[in-house]
N, C-alpha and C positions, 0 to 999 in steps of 0.2 A: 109737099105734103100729100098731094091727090097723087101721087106715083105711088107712095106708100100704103098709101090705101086701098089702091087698087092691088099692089103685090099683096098687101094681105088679103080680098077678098079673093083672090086669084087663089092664094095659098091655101085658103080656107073650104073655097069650093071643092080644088081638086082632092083635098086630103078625104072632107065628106063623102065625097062619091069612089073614090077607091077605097076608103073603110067600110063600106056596103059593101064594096066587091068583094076587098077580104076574108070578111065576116061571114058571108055567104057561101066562097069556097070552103073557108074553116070548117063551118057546120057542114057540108055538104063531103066531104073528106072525113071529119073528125080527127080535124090538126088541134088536138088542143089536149096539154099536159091532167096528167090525174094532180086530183085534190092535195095539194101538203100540208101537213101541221098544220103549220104556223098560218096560212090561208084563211082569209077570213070570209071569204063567197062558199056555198056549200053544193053548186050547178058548177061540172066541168063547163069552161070557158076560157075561147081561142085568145092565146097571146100575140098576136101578129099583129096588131095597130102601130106598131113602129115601122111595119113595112110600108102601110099608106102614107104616115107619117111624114119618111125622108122621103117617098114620091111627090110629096107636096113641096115640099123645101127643092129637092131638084128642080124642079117644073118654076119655083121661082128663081131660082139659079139661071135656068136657063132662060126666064124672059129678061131678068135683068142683061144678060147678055147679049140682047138685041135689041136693047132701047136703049136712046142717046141718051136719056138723063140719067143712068148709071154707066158713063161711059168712060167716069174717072176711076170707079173700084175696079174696071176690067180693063183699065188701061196697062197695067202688066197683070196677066191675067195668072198669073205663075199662083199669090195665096188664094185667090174663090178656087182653083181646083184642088189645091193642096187640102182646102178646109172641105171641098165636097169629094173629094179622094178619103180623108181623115174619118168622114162622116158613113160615106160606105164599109169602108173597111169595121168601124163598131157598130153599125147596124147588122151585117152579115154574121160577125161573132156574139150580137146579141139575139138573131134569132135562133142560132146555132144551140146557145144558152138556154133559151125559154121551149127547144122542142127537145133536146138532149142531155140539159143542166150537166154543161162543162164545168170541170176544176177551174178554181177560183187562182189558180197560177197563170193559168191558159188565159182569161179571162181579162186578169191586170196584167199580162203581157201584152197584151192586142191595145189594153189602153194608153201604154206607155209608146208602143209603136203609132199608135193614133196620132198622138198628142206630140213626139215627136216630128212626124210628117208637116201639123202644122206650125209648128215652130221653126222646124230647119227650110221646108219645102215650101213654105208661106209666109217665112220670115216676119213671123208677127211673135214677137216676144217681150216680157217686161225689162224694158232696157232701161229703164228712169221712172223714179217716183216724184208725183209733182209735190214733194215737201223739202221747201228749204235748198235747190237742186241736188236732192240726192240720187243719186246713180247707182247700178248695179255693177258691183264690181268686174265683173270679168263676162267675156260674151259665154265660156262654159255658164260663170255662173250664173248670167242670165239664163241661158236652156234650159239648165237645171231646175230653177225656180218656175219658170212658166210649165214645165211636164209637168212638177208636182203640182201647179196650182190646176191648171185643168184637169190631170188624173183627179184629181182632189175635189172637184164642185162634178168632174162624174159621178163619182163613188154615192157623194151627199144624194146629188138629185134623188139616186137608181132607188139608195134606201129609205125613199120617204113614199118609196111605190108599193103601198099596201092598205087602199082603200080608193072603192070606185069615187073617179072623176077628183083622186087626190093632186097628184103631179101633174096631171094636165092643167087645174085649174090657178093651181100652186104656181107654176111656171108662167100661164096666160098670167096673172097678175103679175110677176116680177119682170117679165119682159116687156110687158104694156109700160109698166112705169120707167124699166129702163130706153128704151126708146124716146120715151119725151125729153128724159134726160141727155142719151146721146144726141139728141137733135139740137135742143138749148144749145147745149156743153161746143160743139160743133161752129156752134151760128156764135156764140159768143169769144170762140181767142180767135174770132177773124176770118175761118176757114171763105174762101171762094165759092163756094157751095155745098148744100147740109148734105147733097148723098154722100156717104159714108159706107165703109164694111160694118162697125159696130150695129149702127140704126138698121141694113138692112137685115143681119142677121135676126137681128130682135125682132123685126115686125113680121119676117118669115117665118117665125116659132109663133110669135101672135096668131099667125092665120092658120096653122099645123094643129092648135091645140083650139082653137075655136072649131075647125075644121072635125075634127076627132071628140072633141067632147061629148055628143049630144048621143054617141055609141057608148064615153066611157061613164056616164051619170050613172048614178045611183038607180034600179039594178042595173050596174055593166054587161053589156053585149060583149064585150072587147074589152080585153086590156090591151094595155101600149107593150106589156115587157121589157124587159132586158134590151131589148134593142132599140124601144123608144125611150126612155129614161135614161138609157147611156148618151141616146143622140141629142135630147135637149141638155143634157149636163156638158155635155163636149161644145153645143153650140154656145149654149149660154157664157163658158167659158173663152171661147174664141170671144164674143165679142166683147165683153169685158176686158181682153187682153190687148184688142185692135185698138183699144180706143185709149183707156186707162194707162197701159202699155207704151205709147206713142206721146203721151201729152210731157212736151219740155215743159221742167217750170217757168222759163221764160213768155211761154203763153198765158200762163194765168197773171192778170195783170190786178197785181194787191192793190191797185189804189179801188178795183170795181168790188172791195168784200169792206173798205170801210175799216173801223176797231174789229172785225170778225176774219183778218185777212188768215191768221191759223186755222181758221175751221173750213173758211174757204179752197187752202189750200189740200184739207183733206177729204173734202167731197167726193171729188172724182175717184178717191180709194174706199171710202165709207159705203156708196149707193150700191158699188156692185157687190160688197158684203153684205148689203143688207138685202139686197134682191134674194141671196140665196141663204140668209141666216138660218131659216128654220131647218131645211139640209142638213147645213153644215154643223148647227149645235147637233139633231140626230144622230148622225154621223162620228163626230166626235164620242157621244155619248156613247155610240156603240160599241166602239175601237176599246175605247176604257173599260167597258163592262165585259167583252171578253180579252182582253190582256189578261184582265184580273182573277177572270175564270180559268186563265191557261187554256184558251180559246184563240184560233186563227182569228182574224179583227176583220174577217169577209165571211165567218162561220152565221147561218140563219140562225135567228131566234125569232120568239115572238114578246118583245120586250120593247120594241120601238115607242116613238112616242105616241102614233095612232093607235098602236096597242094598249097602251098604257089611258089614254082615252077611253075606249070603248071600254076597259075593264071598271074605269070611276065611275059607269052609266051611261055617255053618250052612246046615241045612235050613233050608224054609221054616216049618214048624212048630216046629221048634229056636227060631229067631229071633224067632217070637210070642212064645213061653213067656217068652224071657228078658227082652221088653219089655213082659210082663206081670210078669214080678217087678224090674224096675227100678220101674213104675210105681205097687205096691204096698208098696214098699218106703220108695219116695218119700214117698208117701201118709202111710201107716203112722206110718213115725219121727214126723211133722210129731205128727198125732192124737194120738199115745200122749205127745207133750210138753203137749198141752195136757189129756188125760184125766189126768194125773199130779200134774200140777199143781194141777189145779183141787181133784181129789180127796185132793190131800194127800197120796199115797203115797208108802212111804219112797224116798229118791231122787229124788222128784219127777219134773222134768224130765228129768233126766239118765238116765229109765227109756229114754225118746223116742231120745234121742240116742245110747244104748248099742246097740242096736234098729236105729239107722238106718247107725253107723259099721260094724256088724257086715254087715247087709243088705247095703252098697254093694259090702264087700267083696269077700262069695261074689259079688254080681253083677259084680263086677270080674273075676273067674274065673271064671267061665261064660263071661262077653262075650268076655275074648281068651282060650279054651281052643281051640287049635287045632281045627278042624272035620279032620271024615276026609277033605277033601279041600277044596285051592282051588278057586272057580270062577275061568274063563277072563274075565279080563278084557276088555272090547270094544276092540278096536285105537283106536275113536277118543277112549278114555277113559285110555288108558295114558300115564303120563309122558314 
C-alpha cells in the first residue's frame, strides 16, 4: 500500500508543477481557444492540462518500471506500453482537438485506433464474465466488445467536461474508490501480491487529478480538454478491463458471499459501472437527444446534465459538489456491498444498499432544491 502512495504523491507532485508550467506558457503565448456557445466560463482560458496530465501518469509509468515491487505488471512489459502508447496517441489528438476543433470522425477514429492498440498490443480484453462462467464468445468478439466499451467510458468521461474542477474531481472520486476495490478484489481470489495493472492505473489517475485540480477549481486557471478527459476515460477504462476483464469465475469462491453469492458474483461488473454511471447516463442521454433531433450523437450542445443544473439555479460550484456526491455515493453503496459481504459483517450486503438508498435520496434533494434563482434560458433552447 505505501508504494501506492507514494506513486500517487509522486503523480500528484509532478502533474502540479508541470500544470504551472503549462499555464504559464499558455498565458505567456496565448494558446488558448475563443469562447463557444455552449461554454459556460466568460475569460479566454488555456486547455492544455491534459498535457501536464499524461506527463504525470508517464513519470509514474516510468517509476513503476524501476522499482521491484511492480516488477510483476512489467514482467512482460508488452500492455503498460501498449496502454501508454494508447494514451499518447489520445492525448496528442486531444490537443490537436482543443487548439483546432477536429471533425468528430477524425476524432472517434483515433479512439477506436487507441483502444485497439490496447486490446490487441496489450492484450487486455473482456474475455469472461464472473457470472455463472459465462464467456465471450469468440476472441473477435471479445475485441469487439472491449473497443466499444472503452471508446464508450471515453466519449462519457469527455462529455461531462463542462464545469470547473468537474471531471477532475468526478474521476479523483471514482478512481479512489476503485482502487480500494481493485486492491480487496485482488488480495481476496488469492493473487500472490496486490500490485496489479488495474490498482496502479487507478491510483496514477488519483494523483493526475489531485495533481491538476487545485488549477481546475472553481474560477479554472486551466482546463484539462479534450486531451485530458479522453485520457482519463481511456485509462479508467483499461483498468476496469485489466481487472474485471481477467477475473475467472472460478476465482470467486460462492461460499465467501454466503445467501448473496448472485450479487457477489456481479460486483466486480457493478463497481466499474458505477464508477462512471454519471458519464455514462450523460452520454447516453446525449446520443438520444440528438438521434432524435437528426443530429450527429458527437454534435455540441448545451443541454448536458451540468447545463441543465445551472439552468434549475445552481452555482457553478453548487453543481460540482452535488455531482461529486452523486458520484461517491454511487461509488460508495456498490464498495461497501462488496466490503460487507466479503467480510461477513452483520447485515452484510444490505450495509451497501442502506448506504446507497439513503445517499440517493439527500442527493435527490439537493439536485432538485430549488437554486436562489433560475437562470435564463437561451431562446434557441426554450420549448
Amino acid at each position: 500500500m505505501k508504494l501506492y502512495l507514494v506513486t500517487a504523491l509522486l503523480t500528484a507532485l509532478v502533474t502540479f508543477g508541470l500544470s504551472w508550467v503549462v499555464w504559464k506558457l499558455a498565458l505567456r503565448y496565448k494558446i488558448h481557444p475563443p469562447i463557444r456557445e455552449r461554454d459556460v466560463h466568460t475569460t479566454p482560458t488555456p486547455r492544455l492540462g491534459g498535457i501536464a496530465m499524461f506527463l504525470g501518469v508517464a513519470v509514474a509509468f516510468a517509476f513503476s518500471s524501476g522499482n521491484s515491487g511492480f516488477a510483476l505488471i512489467w514482467s512482460d512489459p508488452g500492455p503498460m506500453l501498449a496502454v501508454l502508447g494508447a494514451t499518447l496517441l489520445i492525448v496528442l489528438v486531444g490537443v490537436a482537438d482543443d487548439l483546432w476543433d477536429l471533425d468528430w470522425m477524425i476524432k472517434l477514429g483515433a479512439q477506436l485506433v487507441a483502444a485497439g492498440l490496447i486490446v490487441w498490443f496489450g492484450q487486455l480484453q473482456i474475455s469472461s464474465l464472473p457470472i455463472g462462467g459465462m464467456t465471450v464468445g469468440s476472441s473477435w468478439m471479445s475485441f469487439a466488445l472491449t473497443v466499444i466499451a472503452i471508446v464508450l467510458v471515453m466519449n462519457a468521461v469527455n462529455f461531462i467536461d463542462g464545469l470547473d474542477g468537474l471531471v477532475a474531481g468526478v474521476c479523483l472520486i471514482a478512481n479512489g474508490i476503485f482502487f480500494v476495490y481493485s486492491y480487496l478484489l485482488v488480495r481476496d481470489i488469492g493473487a500472490s501480491t496486490y500490485f496489479n495493472l488495474a490498482s496502479f492505473i487507478a491510483i496514477a489517475l488519483v494523483g493526475a487529478c489531485v495533481g491538476f485540480l487545485p488549477f481546475n477549481w472553481h474560477p479554472a486557471k486551466m482546463f484539462m480538454g479534450d486531451a485530458g478527459a479522453l485520457m482519463l476515460g481511456l485509462l479508467m477504462a483499461t483498468s476496469a478491463v485489466a481487472i474485471t476483464g481477467q477475473i475467472q469465475p472460478a476465482m470467486l469462491d460462492p461460499a465467501l458471499f454466503g445467501r448473496s453469492q448472485l450479487l457477489g458474483a456481479f460486483i466486480p461488473i457493478l463497481l466499474p459501472i458505477a464508477v462512471v454511471m454519471l458519464p455514462l447516463l450523460d452520454f447516453g442521454l446525449a446520443v438520444v437527444r440528438r438521434l432524435r433531433a437528426g443530429k450527429s450523437p458527437f454534435a455540441p450542445d448545451r443541454k448536458h446534465l451540468h447545463h441543465r443544473m445551472l439552468d434549475m439555479g445552481h452555482s457553478d460550484l453548487g453543481a460540482v459538489l452535488i455531482f461529486y456526491a452523486w458520484a461517491a455515493v454511487i461509488g460508495m453503496a456498490v464498495l461497501l456491498m462488496y466490503i460487507a459481504t466479503r467480510e461477513n459483517w452483520y447485515g452484510q450486503y444490505w450495509i451497501g444498499v442502506a448506504f446507497g438508498v439513503v445517499g440517493i435520496a439527500a442527493c435527490l434533494v439537493v439536485t432538485f432544491m430549488p437554486g436562489r434563482r433560475r437562470r435564463p434560458v437561451p431562446a434557441e433552447e426554450a420549448p
